[in-house]
C-alpha positions in Angstrom: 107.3 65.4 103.7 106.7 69.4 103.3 109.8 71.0 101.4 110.1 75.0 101.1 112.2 76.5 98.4 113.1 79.9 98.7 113.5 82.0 94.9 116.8 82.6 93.5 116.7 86.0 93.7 114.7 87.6 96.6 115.1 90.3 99.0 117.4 93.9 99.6 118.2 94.7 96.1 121.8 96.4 95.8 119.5 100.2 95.8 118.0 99.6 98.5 120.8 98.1 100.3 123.0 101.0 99.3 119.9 103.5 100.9 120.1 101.2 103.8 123.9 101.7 104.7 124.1 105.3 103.5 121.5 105.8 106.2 123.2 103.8 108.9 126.5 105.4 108.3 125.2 109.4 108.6 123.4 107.8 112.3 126.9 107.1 112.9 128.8 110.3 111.6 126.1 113.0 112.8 125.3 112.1 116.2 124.6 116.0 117.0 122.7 116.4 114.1 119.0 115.7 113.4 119.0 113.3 110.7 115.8 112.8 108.2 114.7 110.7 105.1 112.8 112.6 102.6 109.0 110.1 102.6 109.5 106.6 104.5 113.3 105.1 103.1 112.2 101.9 102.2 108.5 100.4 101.7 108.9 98.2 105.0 107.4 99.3 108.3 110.4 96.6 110.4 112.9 98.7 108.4 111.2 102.1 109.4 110.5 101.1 112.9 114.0 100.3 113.1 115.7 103.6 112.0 113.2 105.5 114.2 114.4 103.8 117.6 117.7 105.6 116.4 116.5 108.8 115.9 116.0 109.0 112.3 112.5 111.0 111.5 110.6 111.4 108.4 109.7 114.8 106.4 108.3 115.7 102.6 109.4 118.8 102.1 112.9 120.5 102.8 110.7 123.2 104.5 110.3 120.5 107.3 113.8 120.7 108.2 116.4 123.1 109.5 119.8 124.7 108.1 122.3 122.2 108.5 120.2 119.0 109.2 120.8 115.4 107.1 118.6 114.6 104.5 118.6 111.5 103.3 116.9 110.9 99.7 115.6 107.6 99.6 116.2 104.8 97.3 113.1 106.1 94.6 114.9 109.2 94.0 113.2 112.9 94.3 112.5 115.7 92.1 115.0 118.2 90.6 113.3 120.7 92.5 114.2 119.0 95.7 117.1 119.5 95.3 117.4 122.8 94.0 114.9 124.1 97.4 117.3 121.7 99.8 120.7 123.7 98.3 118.6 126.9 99.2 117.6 125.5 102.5 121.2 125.1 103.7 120.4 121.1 104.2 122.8 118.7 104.2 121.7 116.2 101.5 122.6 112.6 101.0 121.7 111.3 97.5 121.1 107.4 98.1 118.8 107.3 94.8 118.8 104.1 93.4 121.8 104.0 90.3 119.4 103.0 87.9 116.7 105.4 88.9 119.8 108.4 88.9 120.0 106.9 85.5 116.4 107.6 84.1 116.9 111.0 86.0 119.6 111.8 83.8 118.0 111.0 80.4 114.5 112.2 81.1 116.4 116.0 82.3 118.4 115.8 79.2 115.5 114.8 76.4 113.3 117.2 78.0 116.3 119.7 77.4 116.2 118.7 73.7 112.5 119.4 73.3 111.4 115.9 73.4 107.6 115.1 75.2 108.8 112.8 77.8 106.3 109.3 78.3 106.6 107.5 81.5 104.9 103.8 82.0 104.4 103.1 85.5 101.8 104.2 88.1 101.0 108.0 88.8 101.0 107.4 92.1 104.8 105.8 93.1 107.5 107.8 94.6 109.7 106.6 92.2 107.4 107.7 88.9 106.8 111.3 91.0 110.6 111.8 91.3 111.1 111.2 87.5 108.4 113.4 86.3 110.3 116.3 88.7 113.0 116.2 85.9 111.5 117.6 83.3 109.2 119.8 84.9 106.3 117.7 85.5 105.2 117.4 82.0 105.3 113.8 81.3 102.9 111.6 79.9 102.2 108.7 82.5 100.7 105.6 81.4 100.2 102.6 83.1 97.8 100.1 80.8 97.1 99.6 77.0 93.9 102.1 77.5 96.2 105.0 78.9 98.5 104.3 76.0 95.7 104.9 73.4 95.6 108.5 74.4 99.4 108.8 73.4 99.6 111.6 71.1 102.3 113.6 69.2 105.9 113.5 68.1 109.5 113.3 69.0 108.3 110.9 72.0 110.9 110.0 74.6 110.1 106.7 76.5 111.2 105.7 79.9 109.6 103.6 82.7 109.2 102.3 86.3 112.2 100.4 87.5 109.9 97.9 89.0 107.1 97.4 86.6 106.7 93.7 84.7 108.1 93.5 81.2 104.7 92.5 80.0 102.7 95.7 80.3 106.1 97.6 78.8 105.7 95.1 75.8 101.8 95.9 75.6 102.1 99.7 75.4 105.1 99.5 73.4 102.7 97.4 70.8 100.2 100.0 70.9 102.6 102.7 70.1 103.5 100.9 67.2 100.5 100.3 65.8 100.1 104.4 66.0 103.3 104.3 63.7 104.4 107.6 66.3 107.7 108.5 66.4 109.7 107.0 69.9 112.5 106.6 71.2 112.3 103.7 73.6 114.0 102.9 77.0 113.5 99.7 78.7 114.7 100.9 82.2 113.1 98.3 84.1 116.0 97.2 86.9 118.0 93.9 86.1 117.6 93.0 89.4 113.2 93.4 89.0 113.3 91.2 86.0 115.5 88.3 87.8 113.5 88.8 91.0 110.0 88.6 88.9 111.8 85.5 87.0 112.6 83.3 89.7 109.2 84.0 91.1 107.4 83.1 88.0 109.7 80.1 87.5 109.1 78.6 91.4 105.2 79.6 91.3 104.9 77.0 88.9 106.6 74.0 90.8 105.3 74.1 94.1 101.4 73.8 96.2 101.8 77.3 97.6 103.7 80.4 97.4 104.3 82.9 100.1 105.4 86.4 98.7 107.2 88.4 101.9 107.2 92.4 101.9 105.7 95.9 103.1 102.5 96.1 101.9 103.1 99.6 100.1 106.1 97.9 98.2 105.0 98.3 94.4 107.6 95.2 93.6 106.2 93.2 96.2 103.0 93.4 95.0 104.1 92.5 91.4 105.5 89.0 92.7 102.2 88.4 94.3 100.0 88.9 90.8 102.9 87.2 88.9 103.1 84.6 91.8 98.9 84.5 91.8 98.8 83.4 87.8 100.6 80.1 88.1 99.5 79.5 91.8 96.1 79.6 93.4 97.9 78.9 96.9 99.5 82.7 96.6 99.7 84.6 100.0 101.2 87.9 100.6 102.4 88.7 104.2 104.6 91.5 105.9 106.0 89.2 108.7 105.6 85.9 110.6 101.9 87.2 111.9 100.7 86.8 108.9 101.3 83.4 107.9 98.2 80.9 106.9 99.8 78.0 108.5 96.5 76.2 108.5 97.0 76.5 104.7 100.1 75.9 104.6 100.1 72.8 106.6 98.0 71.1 103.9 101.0 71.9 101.4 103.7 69.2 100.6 105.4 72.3 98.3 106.2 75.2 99.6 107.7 78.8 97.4 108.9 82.1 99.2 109.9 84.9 97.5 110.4 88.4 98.9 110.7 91.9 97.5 113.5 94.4 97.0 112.6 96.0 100.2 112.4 92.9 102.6 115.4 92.5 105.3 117.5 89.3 105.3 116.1 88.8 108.7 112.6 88.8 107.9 112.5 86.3 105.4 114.7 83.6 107.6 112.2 84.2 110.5 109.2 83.4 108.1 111.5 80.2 106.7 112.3 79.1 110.2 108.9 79.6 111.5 107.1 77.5 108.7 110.0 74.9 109.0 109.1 74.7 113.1 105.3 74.6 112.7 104.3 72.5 109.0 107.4 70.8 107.9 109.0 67.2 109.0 112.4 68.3 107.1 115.8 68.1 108.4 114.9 71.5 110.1 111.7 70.7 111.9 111.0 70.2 115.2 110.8 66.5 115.5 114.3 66.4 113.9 115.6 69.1 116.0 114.7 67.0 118.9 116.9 63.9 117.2 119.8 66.1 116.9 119.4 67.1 120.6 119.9 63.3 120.7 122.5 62.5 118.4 124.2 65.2 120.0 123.9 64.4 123.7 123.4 60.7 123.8 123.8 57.1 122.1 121.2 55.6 120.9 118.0 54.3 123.3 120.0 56.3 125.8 117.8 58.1 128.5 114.7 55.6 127.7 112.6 54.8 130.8 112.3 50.8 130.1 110.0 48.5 131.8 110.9 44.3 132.0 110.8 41.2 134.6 113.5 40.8 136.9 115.1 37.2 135.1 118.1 36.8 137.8 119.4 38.8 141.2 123.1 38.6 142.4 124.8 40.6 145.3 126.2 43.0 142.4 123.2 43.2 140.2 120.2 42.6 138.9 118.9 40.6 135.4 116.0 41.9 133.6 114.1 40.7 130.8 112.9 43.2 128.4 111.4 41.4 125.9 114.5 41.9 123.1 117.8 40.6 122.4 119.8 42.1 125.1 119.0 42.0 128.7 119.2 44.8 130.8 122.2 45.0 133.4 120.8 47.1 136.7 124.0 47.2 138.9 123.9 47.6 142.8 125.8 51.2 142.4 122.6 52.4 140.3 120.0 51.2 143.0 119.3 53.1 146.3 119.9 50.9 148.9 119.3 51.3 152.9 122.2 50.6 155.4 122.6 47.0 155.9 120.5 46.1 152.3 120.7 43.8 150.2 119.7 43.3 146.1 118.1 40.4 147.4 116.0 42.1 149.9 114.5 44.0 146.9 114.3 42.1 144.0 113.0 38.2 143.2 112.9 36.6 140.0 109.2 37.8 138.1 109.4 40.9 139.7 108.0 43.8 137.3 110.1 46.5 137.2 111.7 50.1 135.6 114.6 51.8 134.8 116.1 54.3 132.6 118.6 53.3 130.4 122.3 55.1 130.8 124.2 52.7 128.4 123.1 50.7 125.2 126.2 48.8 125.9 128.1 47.1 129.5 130.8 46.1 127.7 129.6 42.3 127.8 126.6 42.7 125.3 123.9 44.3 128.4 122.3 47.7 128.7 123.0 49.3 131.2 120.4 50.6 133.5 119.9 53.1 136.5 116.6 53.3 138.9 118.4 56.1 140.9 118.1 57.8 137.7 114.0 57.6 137.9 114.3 59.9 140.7 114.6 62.7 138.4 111.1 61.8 137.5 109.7 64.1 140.4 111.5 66.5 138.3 109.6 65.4 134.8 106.5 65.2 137.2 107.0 68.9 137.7 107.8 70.0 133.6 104.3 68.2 132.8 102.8 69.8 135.7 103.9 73.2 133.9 103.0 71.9 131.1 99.7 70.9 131.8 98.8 74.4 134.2 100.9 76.7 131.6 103.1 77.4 134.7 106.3 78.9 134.7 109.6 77.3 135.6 113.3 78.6 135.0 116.2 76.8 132.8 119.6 77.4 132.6 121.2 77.3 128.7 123.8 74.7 128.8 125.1 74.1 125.0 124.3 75.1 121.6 122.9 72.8 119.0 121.3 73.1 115.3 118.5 75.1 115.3 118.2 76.3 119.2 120.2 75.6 122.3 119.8 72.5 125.5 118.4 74.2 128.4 118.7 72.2 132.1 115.8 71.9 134.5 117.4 70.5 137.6 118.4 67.2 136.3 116.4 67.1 133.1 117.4 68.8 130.0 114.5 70.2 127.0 115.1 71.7 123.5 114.5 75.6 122.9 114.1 76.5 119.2 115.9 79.4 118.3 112.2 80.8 117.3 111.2 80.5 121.1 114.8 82.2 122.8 113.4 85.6 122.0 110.0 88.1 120.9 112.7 89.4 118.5 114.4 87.3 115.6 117.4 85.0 116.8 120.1 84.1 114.3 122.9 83.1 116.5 122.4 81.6 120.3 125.6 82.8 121.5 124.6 85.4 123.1 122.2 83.1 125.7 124.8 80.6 126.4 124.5 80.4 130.4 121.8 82.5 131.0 118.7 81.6 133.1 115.7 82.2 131.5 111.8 81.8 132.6 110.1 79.5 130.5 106.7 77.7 129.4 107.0 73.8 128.7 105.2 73.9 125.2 105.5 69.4 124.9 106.9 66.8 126.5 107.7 63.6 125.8 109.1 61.9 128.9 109.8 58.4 127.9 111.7 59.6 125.1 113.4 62.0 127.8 112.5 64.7 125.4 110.7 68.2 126.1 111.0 71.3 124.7 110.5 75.1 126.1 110.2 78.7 124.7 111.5 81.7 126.4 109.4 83.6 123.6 105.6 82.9 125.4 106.9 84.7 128.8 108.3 87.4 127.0 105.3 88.0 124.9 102.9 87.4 128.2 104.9 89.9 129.9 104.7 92.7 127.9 100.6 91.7 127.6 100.8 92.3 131.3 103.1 95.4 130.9 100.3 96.8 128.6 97.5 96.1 130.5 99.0 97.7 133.4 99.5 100.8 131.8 96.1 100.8 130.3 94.9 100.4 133.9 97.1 102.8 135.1 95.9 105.7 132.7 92.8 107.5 132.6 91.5 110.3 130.3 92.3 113.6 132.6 95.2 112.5 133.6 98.5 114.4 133.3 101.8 112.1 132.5 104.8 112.0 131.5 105.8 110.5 127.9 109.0 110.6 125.3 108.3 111.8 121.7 109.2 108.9 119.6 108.4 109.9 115.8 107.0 112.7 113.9 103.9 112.4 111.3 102.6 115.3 109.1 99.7 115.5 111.5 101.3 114.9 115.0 103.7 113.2 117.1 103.6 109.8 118.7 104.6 109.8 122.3 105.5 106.8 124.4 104.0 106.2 127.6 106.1 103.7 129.1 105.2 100.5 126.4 102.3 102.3 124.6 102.2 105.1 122.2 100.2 107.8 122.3 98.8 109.8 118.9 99.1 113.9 120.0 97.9 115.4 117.3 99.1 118.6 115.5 96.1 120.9 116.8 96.5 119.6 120.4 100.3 120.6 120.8 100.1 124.6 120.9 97.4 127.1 121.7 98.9 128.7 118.4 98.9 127.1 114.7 101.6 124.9 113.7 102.6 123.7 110.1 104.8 120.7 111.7 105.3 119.5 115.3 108.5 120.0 114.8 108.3 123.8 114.9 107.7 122.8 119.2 109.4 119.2 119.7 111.8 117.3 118.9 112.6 113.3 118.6 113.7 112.1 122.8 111.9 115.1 124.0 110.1 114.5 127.8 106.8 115.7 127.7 104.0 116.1 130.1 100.5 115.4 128.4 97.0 115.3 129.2 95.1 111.8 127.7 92.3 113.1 126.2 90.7 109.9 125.1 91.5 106.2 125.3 90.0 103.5 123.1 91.9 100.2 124.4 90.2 98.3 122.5 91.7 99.5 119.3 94.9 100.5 121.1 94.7 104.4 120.5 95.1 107.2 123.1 94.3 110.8 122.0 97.1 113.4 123.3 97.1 116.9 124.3 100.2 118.9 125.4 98.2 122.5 125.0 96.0 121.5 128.1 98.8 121.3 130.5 99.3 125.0 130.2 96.9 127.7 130.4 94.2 129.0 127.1 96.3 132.4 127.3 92.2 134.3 127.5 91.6 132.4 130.5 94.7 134.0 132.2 94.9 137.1 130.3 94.1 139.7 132.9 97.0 138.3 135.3 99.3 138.9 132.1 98.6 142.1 130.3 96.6 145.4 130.8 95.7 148.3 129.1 98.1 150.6 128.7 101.2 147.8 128.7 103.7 148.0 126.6 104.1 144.3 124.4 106.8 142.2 121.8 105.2 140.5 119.5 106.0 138.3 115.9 104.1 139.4 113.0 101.9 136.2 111.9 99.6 137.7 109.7 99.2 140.8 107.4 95.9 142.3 106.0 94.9 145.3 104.5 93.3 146.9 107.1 96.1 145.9 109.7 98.6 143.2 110.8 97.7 140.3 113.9 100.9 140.4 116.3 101.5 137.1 118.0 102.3 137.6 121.8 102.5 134.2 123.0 100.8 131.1 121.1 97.2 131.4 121.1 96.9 135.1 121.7 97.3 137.9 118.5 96.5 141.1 119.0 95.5 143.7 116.1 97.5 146.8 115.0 95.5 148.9 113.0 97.1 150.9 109.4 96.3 153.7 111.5 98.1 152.9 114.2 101.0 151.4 112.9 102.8 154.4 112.5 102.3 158.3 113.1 102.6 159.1 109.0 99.9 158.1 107.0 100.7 154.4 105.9 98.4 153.5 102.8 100.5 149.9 102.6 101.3 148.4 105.1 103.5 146.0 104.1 105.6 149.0 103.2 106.1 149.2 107.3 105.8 145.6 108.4 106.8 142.2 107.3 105.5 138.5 108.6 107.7 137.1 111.4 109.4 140.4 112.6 109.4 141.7 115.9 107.3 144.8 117.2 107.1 146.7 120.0 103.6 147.4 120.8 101.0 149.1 123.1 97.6 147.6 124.4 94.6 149.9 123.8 91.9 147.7 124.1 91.0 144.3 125.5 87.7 143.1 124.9 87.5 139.9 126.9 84.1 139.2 125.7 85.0 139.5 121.8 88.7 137.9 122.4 90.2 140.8 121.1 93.4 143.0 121.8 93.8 146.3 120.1 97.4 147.5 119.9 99.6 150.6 119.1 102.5 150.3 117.4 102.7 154.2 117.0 102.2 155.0 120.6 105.4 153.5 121.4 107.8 155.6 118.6 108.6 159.0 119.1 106.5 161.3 116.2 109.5 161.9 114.2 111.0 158.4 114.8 109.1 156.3 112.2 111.6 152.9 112.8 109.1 150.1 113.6 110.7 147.1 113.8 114.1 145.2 113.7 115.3 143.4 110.6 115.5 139.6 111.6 119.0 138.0 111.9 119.9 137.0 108.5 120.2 133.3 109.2 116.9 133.4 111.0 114.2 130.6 109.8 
């Protein structure tokens, strides 16, 4: 029999649960405010998904946000000047950096103080190592092998490392400092709760057939459980979710390891438990033993067995019947359909072959008790294997909650939903189905046991297949519709079209230039876009919003004229003249001569990016795409004011 073991210590470290809660706690406080993390919170995509459905977005910089927004710094900590540009920004910051990360923070921005050259082991390329290099100005020395060590030069070398690195390649490049006989002061900063987690790992890799390591694949800790996991066990697989597991593999496994990373949810790793339990395993918690506790639960035993025997003696009250073992069956007139005026005897005769279902393992007197009006239901077990067998549909009603899934009631005959098949989403407590109807698939059926078992989860999934392919069918490059922005990238926005996301890219949001699509949307927005292509095979549709309005050239002469007086932002400034925006897409040119009616020999002495002028047309050349303007022939000679100062609080 297959046993899984699940590590000691595995899953949300106390960082990133801290992280998790800080974040969940400013969704609740700051409902009016747009809330951020700096970089994805956590290296799991479930977790990510999950804070975007509430609004939470994602940005890099504190330029991506606005005065008075919620930044969140993640778990792996950010750079000093992060912090320093966010204060200046007017952003409200939330510091969920991991303690222990804060902690090499602290010492790194202190030794550096003190003149020390600062050596950090871990990889270049990890949040967390970036963050720690931003406290001492960038200038560390990152290593992350014995060869990278070798180039270690110097003196007065300060030593920290990688919360989540393994001890072993600390203890290698601490060997080949020593063998330099260099000067160092060494910090093993590597997390307690790493070590422990990489412990257990090692520990339970070496006990079992197979392990399966659970976490995002980005996660840097996950992926150390995996190689640690990997060394001791050949069977090593690394998944994200239930969609990845190797069941095949699996099933061939008597032994059966899980660990998780710091960054896995609690619920993740019980669905991946549950659903290797369901489909490989002949524990307590698999499916055949479900199905025994649906009897030990609901009946005694034999009860609900469809019996066959020879009729051995026939009375006016009941009938006799041989069943080939100790006890005889007791089939009583109440339990047999009988026309007006009919008797047993009419019926039955001795060596008659005949069925029943057993309703009693015990009369009282030593019988069983059995029931033919009780084979009736068997039109209704007719019609679960009929399901079964055409992969119909039929509806249940949830009658009573037992270990490991709930008793669901098909007219008179009652099946076994796991808790893995009540939902497309993970279940941990059935309460919340208790007396619902739900459409369901009949996925086995065992009918002389009076056993069958259903999943709510198939229909679900099926439906929103048919969902999907609907809306595939119903969309059509060309076509204008409506959508809801959803979540921000650097390079666009993802907008859902009613069950499908959409990618609209950066480029294809404004006839103008954009540095974020946030400059133009915002998360919940309605938006009506033009699909500009559709692969459905891969699942991608290209976006446009700018198509839905006007290319401002195309409409310009129903707009503006010669001789029109304009407003415009200053976008760009060049020796020779400044480019005044006067709607996305369109910039007209003010030359240095006509910016004012002195001479102007700089003219950034006169005009500034992103201030407002007041500006005449003098030429449009259609052909070209150009607009000549005047700043000069709107200001009086001996007025030489060109522009407003922007508000002060302006962005």
């Amino acid at each position: 029999m297959a046993e899984i073991i699940r590590a000691e210590n595995s899953g949300f470290c106390f960082g990133v649960k801290q992280a998790i809660e800080k974040t969940e706690q400013q969704i609740y406080n700051n409902k009016d405010k747009k809330i951020y993390t700096c970089g994805p919170l956590i290296h799991n995509q479930f977790v990510i998904d999950h804070l975007a459905s509430q609004g939470v977005g994602i940005i890099y910089e504190p330029e991506q946000a606005q005065r008075g927004d919620v930044v969140i710094v993640r778990s792996h900590g950010e750079t000093k000047r992060f912090f320093d540009d966010a204060a200046k920004k007017g952003l409200e910051v939330v510091d969920a950096t991991c303690p222990f990360v804060n902690k090499i923070h602290q010492l790194v921005y202190e030794a550096h103080k003190q003149g020390k050259k600062i050596v950090i082991v871990g990889d270049r390329a990890h949040p967390e190592v970036t963050g720690i290099n931003g406290w001492c100005d960038n200038t560390a020395l990152i290593v992350n092998s014995k060869e990278e060590a070798d180039a270690i030069m110097g003196e007065n070398l300060f030593l920290v490392c990688q919360t989540t690195i393994k001890k072993e390649l600390l203890d290698e490049i601490i060997q080949v400092v020593k063998s330099k006989n260099m000067e160092m002061e060494i910090n093993n900063t590597i997390c307690n709760a790493t070590k422990e987690r990489q412990e257990s790992c090692e520990q339970l890799s070496k006990k079992v057939e197979a392990m399966v390591i659970v976490g995002g694949k980005n996660s840097s800790n996950t992926r150390k459980l995996y190689e640690i996991s990997k060394k001791n066990c050949n069977n090593s697989f690394f998944i994200e979710n239930i969609k990845d597991l190797p069941l095949k593999q699996l099933r061939k496994c008597n032994k059966i390891g899980v660990a998780a990373g710091a960054s896995t949810p609690e619920c993740v790793i019980k669905e991946v438990i549950a659903n290797m339990s369901e489909m490989i395993t002949n524990e307590k918690n698999s499916m055949e033993d479900f199905m025994d506790e649906i009897d030990a639960s609901l009946r005694l035993p034999r009860t609900g067995e469809i019996v066959d025997g020879k009729v051995h003696q026939v009375t006016d009250r009941e009938v006799i019947v041989n069943m080939g073992c100790k006890k005889d069956g007791i089939l009583p007139v109440e339990e047999i359909t009988l026309e007006e005026g009919q008797k047993l005897t009419d019926l039955f005769k001795e060596g008659d072959e005949i069925q029943a279902k057993v309703i009693k393992t015990d009369d009282g007197d030593g019988g069983i008790l059995l029931s033919k009006k009780k084979l009736e239901i068997n039109e209704h077990w007719n019609e679960i294997n009929e399901a079964l067998e055409n992969k119909t549909i039929i509806t249940v009603k949830v009658v009573k909650q037992v270990n490991g899934g709930v008793i669901a009631a098909y007219k008179e005959v009652t099946g076994f939903i796991p808790l893995s098949q009540l939902s497309d989403k993970f279940v941990e407590n059935a309460d919340e189905f208790m007396g619902q109807t739900l459409d369901v698939k009949v996925t086995r059926v065992d009918q002389k046991r009076g056993r069958a078992v259903f999943s709510h989860k198939i229909v679900l999934n099926e439906e929103k297949q048919k969902k999907i392919a609907a809306i595939w069918e119903g969309l059509h490059v060309d076509d204008i519709v409506e959508g809801t922005v959803m979540r921000f990238t650097d390079y666009g926005a993802f907008v859902d079209l009613g069950g499908i996301d959409g990618l609209l890219h950066i480029s294809e949001i404004s006839w103008g230039k954009l540095k974020h699509p946030q400059e133009v949307l915002q998360i919940g927005d309605t938006v009506k876009v033009k699909i500009l292509s559709m692969n459905e095979e891969k699942g991608k549709i290209s976006l446009g919003l700018k198509q839905t309005i006007p290319e401002p050239w195309s409409v310009i002469d129903e707009k503006y004229e010669v001789g029109q007086v304009v407003s415009g932002k200053v976008v760009q400034i060049k020796e020779y003249g400044a480019f005044v925006e006067l709607e996305p897409g369109l910039d007209g040119l003010v030359h240095i001569s006509e910016v004012a009616h002195k001479r102007v020999t700089n003219i950034a002495d006169e005009l500034s990016i992103g201030q407002e002028a007041q500006a005449k047309i003098l030429e449009i050349d259609r052909e070209r795409k150009r607009i000549s303007l005047s700043i000069k022939e709107t200001l009086d000679a001996a007025d030489e004011t060109v522009f407003e100062e922007p508000a002060e609080d302006a962005e």
